[in-house]
N, C-alpha and C positions, 0 to 999 in steps of 0.2 A: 660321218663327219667327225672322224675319232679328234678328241680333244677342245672342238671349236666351240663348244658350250663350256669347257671348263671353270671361262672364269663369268660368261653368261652374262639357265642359274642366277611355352620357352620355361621357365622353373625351371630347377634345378636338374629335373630329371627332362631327359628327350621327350620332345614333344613332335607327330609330321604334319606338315600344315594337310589341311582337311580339305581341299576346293571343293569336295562335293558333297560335306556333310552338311553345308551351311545349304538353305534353302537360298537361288539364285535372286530371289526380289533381298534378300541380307547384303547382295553385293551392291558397292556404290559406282556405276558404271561412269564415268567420271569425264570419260573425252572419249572420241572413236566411236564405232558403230558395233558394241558387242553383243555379243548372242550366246544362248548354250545350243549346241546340238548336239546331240545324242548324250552323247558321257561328255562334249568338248565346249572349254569355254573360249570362242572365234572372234579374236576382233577382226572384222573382214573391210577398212575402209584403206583402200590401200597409200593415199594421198595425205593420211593422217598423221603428223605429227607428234612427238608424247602424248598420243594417245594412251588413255589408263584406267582401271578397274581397281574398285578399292576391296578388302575383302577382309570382314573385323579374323582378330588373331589373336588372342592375348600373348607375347614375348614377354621375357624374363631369362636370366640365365643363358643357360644352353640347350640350343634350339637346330632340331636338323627338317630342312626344308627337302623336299622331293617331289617329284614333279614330271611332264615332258614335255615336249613342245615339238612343234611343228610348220615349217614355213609353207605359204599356200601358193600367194604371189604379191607381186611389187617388185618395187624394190630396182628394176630391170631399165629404166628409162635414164634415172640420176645417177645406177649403181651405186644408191643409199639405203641402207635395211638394219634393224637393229630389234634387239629385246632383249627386256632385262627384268628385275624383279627390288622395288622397293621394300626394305629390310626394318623393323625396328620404329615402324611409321607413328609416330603420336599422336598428331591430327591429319588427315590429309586433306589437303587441298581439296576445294568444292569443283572445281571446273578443271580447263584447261593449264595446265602450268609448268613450268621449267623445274624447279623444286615440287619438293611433298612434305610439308611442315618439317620436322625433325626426323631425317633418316637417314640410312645409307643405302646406296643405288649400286647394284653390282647389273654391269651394261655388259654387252658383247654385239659390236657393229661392224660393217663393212662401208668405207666410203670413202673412191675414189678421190674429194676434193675438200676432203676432211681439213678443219682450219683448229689450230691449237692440241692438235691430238695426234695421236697417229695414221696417217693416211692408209688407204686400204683396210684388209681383215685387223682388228684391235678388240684387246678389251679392257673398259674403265673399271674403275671404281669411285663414285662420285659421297661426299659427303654434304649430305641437303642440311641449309641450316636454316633457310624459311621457305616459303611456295616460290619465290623469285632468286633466291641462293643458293648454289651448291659448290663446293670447293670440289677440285678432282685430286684425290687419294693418290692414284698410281693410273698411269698408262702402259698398260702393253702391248707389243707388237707381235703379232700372233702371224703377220704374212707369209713364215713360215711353211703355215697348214692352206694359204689360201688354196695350195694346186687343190685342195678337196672338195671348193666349192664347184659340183658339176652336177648339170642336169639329172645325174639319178641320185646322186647326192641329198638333192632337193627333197627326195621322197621321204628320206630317213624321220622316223620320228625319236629325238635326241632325249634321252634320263637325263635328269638332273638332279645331284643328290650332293648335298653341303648340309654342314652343321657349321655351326655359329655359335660361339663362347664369348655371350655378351659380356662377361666378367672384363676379361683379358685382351677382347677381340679378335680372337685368333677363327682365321675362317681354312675351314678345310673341305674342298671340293674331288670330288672320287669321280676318276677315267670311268666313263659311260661301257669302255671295253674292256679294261679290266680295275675290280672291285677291291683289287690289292693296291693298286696306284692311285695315291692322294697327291695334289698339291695343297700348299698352303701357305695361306700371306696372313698380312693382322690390319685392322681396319684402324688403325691408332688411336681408337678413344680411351681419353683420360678419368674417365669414370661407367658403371656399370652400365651397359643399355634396356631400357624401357618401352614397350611399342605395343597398341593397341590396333593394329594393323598390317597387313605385306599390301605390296601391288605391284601388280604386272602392267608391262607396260611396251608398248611397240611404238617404231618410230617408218613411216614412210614402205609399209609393207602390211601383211595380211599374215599372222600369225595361227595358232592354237593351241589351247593346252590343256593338259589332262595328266592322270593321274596313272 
C-alpha cells in the first residue's frame, strides 16, 4: 500500500518511541477492546469508534516516531476505517473522546460518506485543543492511491517512520518503499511543543501495531 500511511503514522537529540519497552499494564487503554499478543498491540473491537490507547512518552524538541501497523478487519459494512497516532499529548483524556487534551492528531481514513473532509481514501491532520476540540490542520486527498486498497493489499504490514521538530513543526514522513523519499508539511504551531504522552488510535476497524 506504497504511500497510504504517509501521512497516517523528544529532546534535543532523536528519540524512537519505545511500545514495548514500557511494561503493557504502563499503558492507559482508554476506549476499544485492546490486547498485546505476541510482540502486537490489537485493538480488535471492530464497531469502535476513537477508540484509543494512551502510552507515557516524554516529547520535547525533535522526536522521530517509528512503528507498523496493520489492518485485521472492519471497516467493510460502512466502508469507514481509519488510524492514526496522537502526537505531543499533555494530559489525555480518561475515557472515550473526540479530542486528547493538548495535541496533534496525524489521521489517515477511508470513508465513502465522509462529511466536512474529504470523501473516500484521505489523510487529516487534526489540532486537539481540549478532550471535546480539535481544529483540522490540513486535509488531503489521497484517492489517488485508493486503486491500492485490495484484498492482498490488506495483508501488508505498513513502516511508519516520521520525525517531528516540535521547535518549528515541521513533520517529515519517509516512503515505506523507498527510504530516500520524504514528504513534509509543518503542523503550524506558534510556540515550542511539549507532551507527556503519544496515542494510537482506530476508528470503526480492527487494527495492530508493532515495532
Amino acid at each position: 500500500m506504497k504511500k497510504l500511511v504517509l501521512i497516517a503514522v523528544f529532546l534535543s537529540a532523536v528519540m524512537i518511541l519505545p511500545l514495548y519497552s514500557l511494561s503493557p499494564s504502563d499503558f492507559h487503554y482508554a476506549y476499544g477492546q485492546w490486547s498485546v499478543v505476541g510482540d502486537r498491540l490489537v485493538q480488535s473491537d471492530v464497531k469502535a469508534g476513537m477508540a484509543r490507547v494512551d502510552i507515557p512518552f516524554p516529547q520535547a524538541g525533535i522526536v522521530t516516531y517509528q512503528f507498523n501497523v496493520k489492518y485485521l478487519k472492519g471497516g467493510m459494512d460502512d466502508m469507514h476505517a481509519g488510524f492514526g497516532i496522537h502526537i505531543f499529548v499533555d494530559k489525555p483524556a480518561k475515557g472515550k473522546a473526540w479530542g486528547n487534551g493538548r495535541s496533534y492528531l496525524l489521521w489517515l481514513n477511508y470513508d465513502e460518506n465522509a462529511k466536512n473532509i474529504t470523501k473516500g481514501l484521505s489523510a487529516q491532520v487534526y489540532k486537539s485543543l481540549t478532550n471535546s476540540k480539535m481544529e483540522l490542520v490540513a486535509d488531503i486527498d489521497l484517492n489517488k492511491y485508493a486503486y491500492l486498497l485490495t484484498a492482498e493489499n490488506m495483508d501488508v504490514v505498513l513502516p511508519v517512520k516520521m520525525t517531528v521538530n516540535g521547535f518549528n513543526g515541521d513533520v517529515k514522513i519517509y516512503d515505506p518503499t523507498d527510504p530516500t523519499w520524504v514528504y513534509v508539511f509543518n503542523l503550524g504551531n506558534t510556540a515550542p511543543l511539549h507532551g507527556s504522552y503519544i496515542s494510537l488510535r482506530t476508528n470503526s476497524a480492527s487494527f495492530s501495531f508493532g515495532m
